[in-house]
C-alpha positions in Angstrom: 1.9 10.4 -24.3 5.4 11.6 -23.1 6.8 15.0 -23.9 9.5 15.4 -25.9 12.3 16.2 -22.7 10.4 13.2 -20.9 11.3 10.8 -24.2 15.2 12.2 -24.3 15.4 11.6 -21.0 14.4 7.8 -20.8 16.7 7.7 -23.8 19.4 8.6 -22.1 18.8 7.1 -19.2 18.6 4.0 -21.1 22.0 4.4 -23.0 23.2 5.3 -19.6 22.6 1.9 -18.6 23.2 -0.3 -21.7 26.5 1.6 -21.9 27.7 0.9 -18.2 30.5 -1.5 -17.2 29.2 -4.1 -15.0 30.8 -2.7 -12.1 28.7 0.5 -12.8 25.4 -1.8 -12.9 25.8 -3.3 -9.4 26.0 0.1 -8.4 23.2 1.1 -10.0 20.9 -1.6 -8.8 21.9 -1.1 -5.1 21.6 3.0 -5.7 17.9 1.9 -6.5 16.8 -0.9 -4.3 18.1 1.4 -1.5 15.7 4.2 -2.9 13.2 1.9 -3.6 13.7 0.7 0.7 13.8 4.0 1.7 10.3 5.4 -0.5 8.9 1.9 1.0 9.7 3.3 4.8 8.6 6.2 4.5 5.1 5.1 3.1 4.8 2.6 5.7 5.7 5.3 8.4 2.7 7.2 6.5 0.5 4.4 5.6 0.4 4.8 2.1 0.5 1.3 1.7 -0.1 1.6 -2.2 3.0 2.9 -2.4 4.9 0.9 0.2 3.8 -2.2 -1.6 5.1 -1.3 -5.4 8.3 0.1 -3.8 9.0 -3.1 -2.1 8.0 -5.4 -4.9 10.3 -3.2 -6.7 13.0 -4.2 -4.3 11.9 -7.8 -4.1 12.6 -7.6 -7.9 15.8 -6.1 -7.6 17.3 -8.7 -5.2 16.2 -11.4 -6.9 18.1 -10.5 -10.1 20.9 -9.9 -7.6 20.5 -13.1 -6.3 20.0 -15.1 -10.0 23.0 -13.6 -11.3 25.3 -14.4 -8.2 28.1 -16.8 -9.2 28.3 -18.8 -6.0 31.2 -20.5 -7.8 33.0 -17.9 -8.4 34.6 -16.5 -4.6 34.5 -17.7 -1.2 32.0 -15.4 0.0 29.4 -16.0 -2.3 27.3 -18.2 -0.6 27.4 -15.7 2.0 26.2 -13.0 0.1 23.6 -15.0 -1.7 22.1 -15.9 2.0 21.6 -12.3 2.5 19.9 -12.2 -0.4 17.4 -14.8 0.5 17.0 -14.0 3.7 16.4 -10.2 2.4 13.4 -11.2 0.1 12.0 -13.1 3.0 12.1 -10.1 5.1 10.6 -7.9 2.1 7.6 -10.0 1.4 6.6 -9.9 5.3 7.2 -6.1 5.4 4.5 -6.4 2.5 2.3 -8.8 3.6 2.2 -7.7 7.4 2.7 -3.9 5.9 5.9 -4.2 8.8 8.1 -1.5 8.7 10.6 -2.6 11.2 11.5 -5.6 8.7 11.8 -3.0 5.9 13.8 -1.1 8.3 16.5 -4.6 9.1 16.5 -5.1 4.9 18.0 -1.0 4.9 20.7 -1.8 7.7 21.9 -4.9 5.9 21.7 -3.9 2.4 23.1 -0.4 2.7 26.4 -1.3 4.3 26.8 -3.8 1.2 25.8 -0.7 -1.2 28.5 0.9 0.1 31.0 -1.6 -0.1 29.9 -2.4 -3.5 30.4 1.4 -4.6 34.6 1.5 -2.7 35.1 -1.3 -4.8 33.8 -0.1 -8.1 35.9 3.2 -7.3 38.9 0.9 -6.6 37.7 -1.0 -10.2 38.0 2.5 -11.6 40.9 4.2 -10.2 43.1 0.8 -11.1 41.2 0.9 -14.9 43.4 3.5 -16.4 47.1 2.2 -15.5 46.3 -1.4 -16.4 44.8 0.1 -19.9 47.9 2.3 -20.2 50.3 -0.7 -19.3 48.3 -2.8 -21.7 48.7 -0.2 -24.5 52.1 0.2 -23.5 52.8 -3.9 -23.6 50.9 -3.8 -27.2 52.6 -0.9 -28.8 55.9 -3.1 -27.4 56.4 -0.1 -24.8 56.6 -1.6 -21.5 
């Protein structure tokens, strides 16, 4: 049974996320299939392979929601982006099967430059939010 700080928490952690613009989600989901890589590494480097495996099926399970929900219609680089993807989850089932650390190692360098990328641009997202919702306002009030 969870304690009563352990319950507020996964409550808030779960408003946290219902209440998060999608921009915030991506983020989010990269923050933690980067943890979950990262945990994964380290077991393998220690052979706690119990652990290695459920952080990488967490991470297979992250990129393949990433992957599902990819508009490939949507921007050019899609179909770019959703290679990566596959080629990712290829690379994270070996590093389980084979319990290879060097392939958990090449999903890190290629997914954390993408975290990043994906984090400047939901800064940019934010930082442009409030003068297009001022304009807006302004344009609706008959302001601007």
């Amino acid at each position: 049974m969870m304690s009563l700080r352990a319950q507020q928490l996964s409550r808030y952690n779960d408003d946290a996320i219902l209440s998060a613009p999608p921009a915030r989600l991506l983020t989010m989901l990269y923050d933690r299939l980067l943890l979950d890589l990262k945990r994964a590494q380290l077991a393998q480097e220690s052979s706690s392979w119990d652990t290695a495996r459920e952080n990488l099926l967490h991470a297979q399970a992250i990129v393949a929601e990433l992957r599902s929900t990819l508009r490939t219609d949507a921007w050019d680089g899609a179909a770019s982006l959703a290679s990566i993807y596959d080629y990712s989850m290829e690379s994270l089932i070996g590093a389980n099967i084979y319990r290879d650390v060097e392939r958990t190692k090449e999903c890190i360098g290629l997914l954390e430059p993408l975290r990043q990328g994906w984090h400047e641009a939901s800064a940019a997202l934010s930082a442009d939010a409030p003068a297009a919702s001022t304009a807006s306002s302004g344009r609706a009030l008959g302001v601007a």
